[in-house]
C-alpha positions in Angstrom: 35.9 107.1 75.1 38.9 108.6 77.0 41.7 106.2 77.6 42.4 104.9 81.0 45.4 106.5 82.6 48.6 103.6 82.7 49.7 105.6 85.8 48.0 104.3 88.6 49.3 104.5 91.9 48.4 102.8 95.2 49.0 103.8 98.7 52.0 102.4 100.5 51.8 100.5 103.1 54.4 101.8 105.7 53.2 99.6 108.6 54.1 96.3 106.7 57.3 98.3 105.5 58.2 99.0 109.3 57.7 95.6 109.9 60.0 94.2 107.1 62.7 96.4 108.9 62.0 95.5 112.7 62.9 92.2 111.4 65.5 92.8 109.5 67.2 94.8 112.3 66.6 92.0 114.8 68.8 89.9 112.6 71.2 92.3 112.3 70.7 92.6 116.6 71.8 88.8 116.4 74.5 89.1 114.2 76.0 92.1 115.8 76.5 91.0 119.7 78.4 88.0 118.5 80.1 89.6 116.0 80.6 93.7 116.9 79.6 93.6 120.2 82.3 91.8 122.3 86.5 92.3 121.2 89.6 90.3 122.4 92.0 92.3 123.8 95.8 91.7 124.8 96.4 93.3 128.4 99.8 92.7 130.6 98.3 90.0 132.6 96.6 87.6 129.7 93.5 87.9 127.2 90.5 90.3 127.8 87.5 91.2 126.5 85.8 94.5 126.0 82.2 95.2 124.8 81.1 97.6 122.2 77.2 98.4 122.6 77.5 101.3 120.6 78.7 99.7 117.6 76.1 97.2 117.9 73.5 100.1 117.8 74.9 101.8 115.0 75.0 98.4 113.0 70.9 97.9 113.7 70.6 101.1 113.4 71.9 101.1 109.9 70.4 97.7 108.5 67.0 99.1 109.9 67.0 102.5 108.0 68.8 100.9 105.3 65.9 98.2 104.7 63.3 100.7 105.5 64.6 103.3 102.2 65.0 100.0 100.4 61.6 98.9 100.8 60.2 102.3 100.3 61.8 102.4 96.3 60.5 99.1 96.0 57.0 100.1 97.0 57.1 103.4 95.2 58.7 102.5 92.2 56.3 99.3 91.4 53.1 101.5 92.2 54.2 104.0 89.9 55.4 101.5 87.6 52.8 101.8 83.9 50.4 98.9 83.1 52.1 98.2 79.5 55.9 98.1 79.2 57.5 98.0 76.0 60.2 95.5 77.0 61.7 95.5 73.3 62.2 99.1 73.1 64.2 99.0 76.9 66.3 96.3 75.9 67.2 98.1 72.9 68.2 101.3 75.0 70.1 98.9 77.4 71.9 97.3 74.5 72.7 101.0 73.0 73.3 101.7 76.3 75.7 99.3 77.1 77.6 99.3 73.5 78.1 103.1 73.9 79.7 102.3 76.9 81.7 99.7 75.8 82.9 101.3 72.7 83.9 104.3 74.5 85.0 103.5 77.9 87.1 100.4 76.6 89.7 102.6 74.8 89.7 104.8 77.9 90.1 102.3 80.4 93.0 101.2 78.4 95.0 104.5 78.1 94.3 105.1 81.6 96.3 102.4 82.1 99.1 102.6 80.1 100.2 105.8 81.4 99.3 105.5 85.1 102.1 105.0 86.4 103.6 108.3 85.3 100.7 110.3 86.4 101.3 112.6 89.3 100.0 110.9 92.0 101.2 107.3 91.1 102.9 106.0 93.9 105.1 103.2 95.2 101.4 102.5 97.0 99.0 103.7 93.9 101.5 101.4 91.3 101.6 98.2 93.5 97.3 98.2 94.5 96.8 98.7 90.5 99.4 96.2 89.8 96.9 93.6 92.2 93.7 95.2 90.8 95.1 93.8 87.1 95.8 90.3 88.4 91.8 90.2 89.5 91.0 91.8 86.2 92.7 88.7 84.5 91.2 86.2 86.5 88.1 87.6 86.0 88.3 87.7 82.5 89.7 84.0 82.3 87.0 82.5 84.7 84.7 84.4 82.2 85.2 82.0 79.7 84.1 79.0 82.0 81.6 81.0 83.5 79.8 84.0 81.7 80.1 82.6 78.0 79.7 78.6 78.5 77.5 78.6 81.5 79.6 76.4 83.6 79.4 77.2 87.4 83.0 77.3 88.8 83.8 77.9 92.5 86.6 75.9 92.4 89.3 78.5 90.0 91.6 79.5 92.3 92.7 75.8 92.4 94.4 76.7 88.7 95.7 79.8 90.2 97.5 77.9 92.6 98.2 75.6 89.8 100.0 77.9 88.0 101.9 79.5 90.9 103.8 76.6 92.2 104.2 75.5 88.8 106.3 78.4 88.1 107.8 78.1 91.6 108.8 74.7 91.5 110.4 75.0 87.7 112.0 77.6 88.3 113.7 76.4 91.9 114.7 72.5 90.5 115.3 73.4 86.4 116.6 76.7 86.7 114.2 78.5 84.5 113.7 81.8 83.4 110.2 83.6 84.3 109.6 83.2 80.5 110.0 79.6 80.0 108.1 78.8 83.1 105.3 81.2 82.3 104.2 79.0 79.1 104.7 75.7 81.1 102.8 77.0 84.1 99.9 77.8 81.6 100.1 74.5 80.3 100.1 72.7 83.7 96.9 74.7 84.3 95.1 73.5 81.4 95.8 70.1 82.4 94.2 70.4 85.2 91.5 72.0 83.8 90.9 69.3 81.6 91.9 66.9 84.9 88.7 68.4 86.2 86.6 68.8 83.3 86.0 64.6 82.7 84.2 63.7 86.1 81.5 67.0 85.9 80.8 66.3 82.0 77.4 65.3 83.4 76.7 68.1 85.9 75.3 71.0 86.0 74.3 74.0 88.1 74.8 73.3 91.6 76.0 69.7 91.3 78.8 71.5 89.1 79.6 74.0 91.7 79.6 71.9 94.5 82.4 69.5 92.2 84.2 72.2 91.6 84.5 73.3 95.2 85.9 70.3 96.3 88.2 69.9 93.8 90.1 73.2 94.9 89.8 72.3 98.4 91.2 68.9 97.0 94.4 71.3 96.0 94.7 73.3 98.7 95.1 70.2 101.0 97.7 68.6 98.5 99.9 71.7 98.6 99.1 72.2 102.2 100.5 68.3 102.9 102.8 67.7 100.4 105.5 69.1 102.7 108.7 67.7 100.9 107.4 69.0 97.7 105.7 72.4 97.7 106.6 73.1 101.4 103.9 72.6 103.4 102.5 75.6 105.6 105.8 76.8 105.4 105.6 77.7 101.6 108.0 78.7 98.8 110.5 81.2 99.0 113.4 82.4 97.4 111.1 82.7 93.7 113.3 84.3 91.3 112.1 87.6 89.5 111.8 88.3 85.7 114.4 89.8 84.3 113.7 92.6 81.2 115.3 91.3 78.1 118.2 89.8 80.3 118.7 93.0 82.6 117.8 92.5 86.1 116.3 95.3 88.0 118.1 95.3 91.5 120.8 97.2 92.4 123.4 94.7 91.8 123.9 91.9 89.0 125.9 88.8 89.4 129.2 89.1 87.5 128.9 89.5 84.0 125.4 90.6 83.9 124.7 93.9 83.9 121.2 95.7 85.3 118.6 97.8 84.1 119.5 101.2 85.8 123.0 100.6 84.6 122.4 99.8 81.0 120.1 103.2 80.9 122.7 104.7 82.8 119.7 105.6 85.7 119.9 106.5 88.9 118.5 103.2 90.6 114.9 103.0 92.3 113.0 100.5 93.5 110.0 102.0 91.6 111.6 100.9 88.1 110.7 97.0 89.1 107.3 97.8 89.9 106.6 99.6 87.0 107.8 96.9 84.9 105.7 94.2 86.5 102.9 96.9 86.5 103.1 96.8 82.7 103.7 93.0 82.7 100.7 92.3 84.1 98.4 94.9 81.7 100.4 93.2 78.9 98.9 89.8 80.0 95.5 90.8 81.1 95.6 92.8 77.7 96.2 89.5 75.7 93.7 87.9 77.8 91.1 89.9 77.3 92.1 89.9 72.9 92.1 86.2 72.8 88.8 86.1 74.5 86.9 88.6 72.0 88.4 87.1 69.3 87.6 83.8 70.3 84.5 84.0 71.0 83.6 84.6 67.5 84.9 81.5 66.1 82.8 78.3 65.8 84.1 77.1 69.4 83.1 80.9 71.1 79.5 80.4 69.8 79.7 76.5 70.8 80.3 78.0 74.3 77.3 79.8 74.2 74.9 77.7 72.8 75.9 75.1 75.7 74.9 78.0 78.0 71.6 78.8 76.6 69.9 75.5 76.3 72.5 72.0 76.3 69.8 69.8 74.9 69.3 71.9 72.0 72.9 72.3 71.7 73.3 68.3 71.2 70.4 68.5 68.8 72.6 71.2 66.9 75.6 68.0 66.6 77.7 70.4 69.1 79.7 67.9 71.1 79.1 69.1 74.4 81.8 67.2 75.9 84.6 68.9 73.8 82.6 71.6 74.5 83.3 71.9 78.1 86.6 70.7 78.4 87.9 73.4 76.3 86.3 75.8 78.3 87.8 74.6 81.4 91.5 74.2 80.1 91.4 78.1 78.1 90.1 79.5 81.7 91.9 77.6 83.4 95.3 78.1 81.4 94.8 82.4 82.1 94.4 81.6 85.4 97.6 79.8 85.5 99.8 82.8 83.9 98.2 84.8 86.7 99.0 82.7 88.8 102.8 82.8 87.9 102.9 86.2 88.0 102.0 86.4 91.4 104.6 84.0 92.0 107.5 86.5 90.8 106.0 89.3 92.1 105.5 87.9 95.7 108.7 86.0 95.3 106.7 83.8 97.9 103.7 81.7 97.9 102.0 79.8 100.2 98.4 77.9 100.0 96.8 80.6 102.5 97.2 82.8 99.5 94.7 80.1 97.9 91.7 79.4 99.9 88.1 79.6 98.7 87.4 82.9 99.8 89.6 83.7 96.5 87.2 81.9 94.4 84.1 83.1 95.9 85.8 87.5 95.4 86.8 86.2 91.6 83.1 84.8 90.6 81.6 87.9 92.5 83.4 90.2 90.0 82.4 88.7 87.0 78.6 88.0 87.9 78.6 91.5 89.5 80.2 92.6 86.4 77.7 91.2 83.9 78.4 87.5 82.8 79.6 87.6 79.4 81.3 91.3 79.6 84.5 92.0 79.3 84.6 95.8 80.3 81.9 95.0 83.0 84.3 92.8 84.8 87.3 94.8 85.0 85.0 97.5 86.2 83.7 95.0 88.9 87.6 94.0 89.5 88.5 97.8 90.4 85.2 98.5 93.0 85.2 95.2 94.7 89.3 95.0 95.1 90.3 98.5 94.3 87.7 99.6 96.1 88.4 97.3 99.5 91.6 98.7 99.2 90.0 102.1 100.0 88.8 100.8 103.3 91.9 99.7 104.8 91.9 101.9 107.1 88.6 100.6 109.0 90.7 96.9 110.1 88.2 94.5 111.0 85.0 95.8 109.6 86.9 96.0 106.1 85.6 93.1 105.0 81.8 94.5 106.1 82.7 97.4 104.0 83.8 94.7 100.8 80.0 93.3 101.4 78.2 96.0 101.7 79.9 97.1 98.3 78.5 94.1 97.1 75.1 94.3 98.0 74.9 98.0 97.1 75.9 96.9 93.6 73.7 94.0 93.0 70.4 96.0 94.8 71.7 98.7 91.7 72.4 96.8 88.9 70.4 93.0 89.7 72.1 91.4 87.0 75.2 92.9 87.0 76.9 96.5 86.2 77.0 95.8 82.4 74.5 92.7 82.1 73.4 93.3 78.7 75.2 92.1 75.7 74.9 91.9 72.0 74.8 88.5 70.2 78.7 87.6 68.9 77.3 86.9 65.7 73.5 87.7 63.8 72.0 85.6 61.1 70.4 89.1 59.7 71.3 92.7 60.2 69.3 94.3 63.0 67.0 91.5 62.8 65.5 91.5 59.8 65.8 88.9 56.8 67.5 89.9 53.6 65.3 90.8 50.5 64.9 88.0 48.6 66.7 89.0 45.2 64.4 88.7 42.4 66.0 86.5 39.4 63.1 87.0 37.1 63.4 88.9 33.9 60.8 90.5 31.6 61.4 87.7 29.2 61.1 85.0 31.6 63.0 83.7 34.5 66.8 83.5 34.8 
């Protein structure tokens, strides 16, 4: 008998493809006149407003072929898709895949990093957008914790972000702190709210969690935002003091008997030699952020995290205390996202809670879902598209933020469940899978 051939195909149908996209493009028509299609302009006598038809043409224009190739891949890839798929054997590629990768690109990544700014092309501009990219990269990789190893939906983070920022801010304006004294305490502050927020959604999940969560940075935001004699209102802080490098201060002049950094190297002084130093400030901390995560995640409270986000019932039936559980999940992520948060302090030397709204939440749990939940290289390779990669579209104004979505959606149409989605277990039982031999104790003359 001759076997049956697994590669079947079936006509596409292009009519309901065509219609998919008419549709598509008429809510893209809908979108655009309100959005693209009419612009506020500032003329001599007042406010007017000018139409742009043509943009709103090329905008349904673009969603309907867009759709339309979309569809067509989907179509033709699932009708030439075989009957049998061996599902073990792709996950294994993935996973060699992916630990290739990892293994390879890590290391790379890193000295990348380390001698960036020093490369030709590093700028004042190239140094400073690499220096913002890095304080994503550490966000992401401390709402990772909460998030891609314990399962815990957070939209809520930036509220420890904030935490941490006026923290620093306010310790170092009424105490008269140094950067690193107030760095420690501003982590500390953010784990206590982390752990603040972690008692009332012990018994949530999913999208009761998230929706918690939400509210309680918006809770935050208004605080700071009202709480005028205290962190200033709309108004803000100023006047943040900057770190100092081992007691030198990079400026051009130091108050009397201090001496500064250009001075002490006997330099030539540049406004470049502060930015480089918070540059590698900020790689040190994300660095550190990204060891105490790998390493933790080993220990017995690592795999705690990710048995509570595989099944939580069998996780209680395992005697893991879910409760502990959480909480220190919320307070570790929470206390990274507080040293970020205090290094954007310094390095702004202003803050205000604009720089704290949701939308900072929502581009921080985009990098590390588009990332691959539970990756460390795949979110700091999210962190440089999505913000790096935004920065590359400054130039286009409004429609910058049209640019930052359709990033987005190009990513997660690529790679569904993120860039690097697969990951190996942190620990195995048995070596590739397979149970030991079972060591025979039994001699010729009896057993041992």
């Amino acid at each position: 008998m001759m076997n049956q051939s697994n590669n079947n195909t079936t006509a596409i149908d292009f009519k309901a493809l065509l219609k998919e996209s008419g549709i598509a493009a008429l809510v893209a028509l809908g979108l655009a006149i309100v959005l693209v299609g009419f612009k506020t302009v500032d003329t001599p006598t007042g406010m007017d407003i000018t139409t742009r038809w043509v943009w709103v043409v090329v905008a349904v224009a673009s969603v309907f072929v867009g759709r339309l190739a979309f569809a067509v891949r989907r179509e033709s890839k699932a009708s030439r898709a075989p009957v049998h798929v061996d599902m073990k054997a792709k996950e294994n590629r993935a996973a060699i895949i992916v630990n290739r990768f990892s293994t390879i690109g890590g290391p790379l990544f890193i000295g990348f990093a380390l001698v960036l700014p020093f490369m030709p092309f590093a700028d004042r501009y190239v140094v400073d957008v690499a220096t913002y990219v890095l304080i994503y990269v550490m966000l992401g990789w401390g709402l990772n914790i909460v998030v891609g190893l314990a399962g815990l939906l957070d939209l809520g983070y930036v509220a420890f972000y904030a935490v941490g920022a006026y923290s620093y801010a306010l310790f170092a304006a009424y105490f008269d702190l140094s950067f690193w004294v107030c760095l420690p305490l501003a982590g500390l502050c953010a784990a206590g709210f982390g752990v603040l927020l972690g008692f009332p959604v012990l018994r949530l999940r999913g999208d009761y969690l998230a929706i918690v969560t939400l509210g309680f940075g918006e809770i935050i935001r208004v605080i700071l935002l009202n709480w005028y004699e205290f962190t200033g209102g709309p108004d803000g802080l100023s006047g943040i003091p900057r770190p100092s490098f081992f007691g030198l201060e990079l400026k051009r002049t130091a108050a009397e008997g201090e001496q500064t950094f250009h001075q002490f190297f006997n330099l030539d002084y540049s406004t470049m030699h502060r930015l480089i130093f918070l540059y590698y400030l900020i790689l040190i901390l994300a660095l550190l952020t990204n060891f105490f995560t790998i390493r933790i995640r080993k220990m017995p409270i690592g795999r705690a995290w990710e048995a509570l986000r595989e099944d939580e019932i069998a996780c209680r039936s395992l005697g893991i205390n879910p409760t502990n559980t959480k909480l220190t999940a919320f307070a570790l992520g929470a206390m990274f996202a507080g040293f970020a948060g205090s290094f954007f302090a310094t390095r702004q030397a202003f803050i205000s809670p604009e720089s704290f709204t949701f939308i900072e939440s929502a581009v921080i749990l985009a990098i590390v879902v588009l990332g691959g939940m539970g990756s460390q290289v795949g979110v700091a390779i999210a962190a440089v598209l999505l913000i790096g990669g935004t920065e590359l579209f400054r130039g286009l104004e409004e429609f910058r933020m049209l640019a930052f979505g359709g990033l987005m959606v190009a990513i997660m149409v690529w790679k569904p469940r993120g860039l690097l989605a697969h990951r190996e277990p942190t620990i195995k039982l048995h070596p590739n899978g397979a149970p030991p031999p079972i060591k025979q104790a039994a001699t010729e003359g009896g057993v041992k």
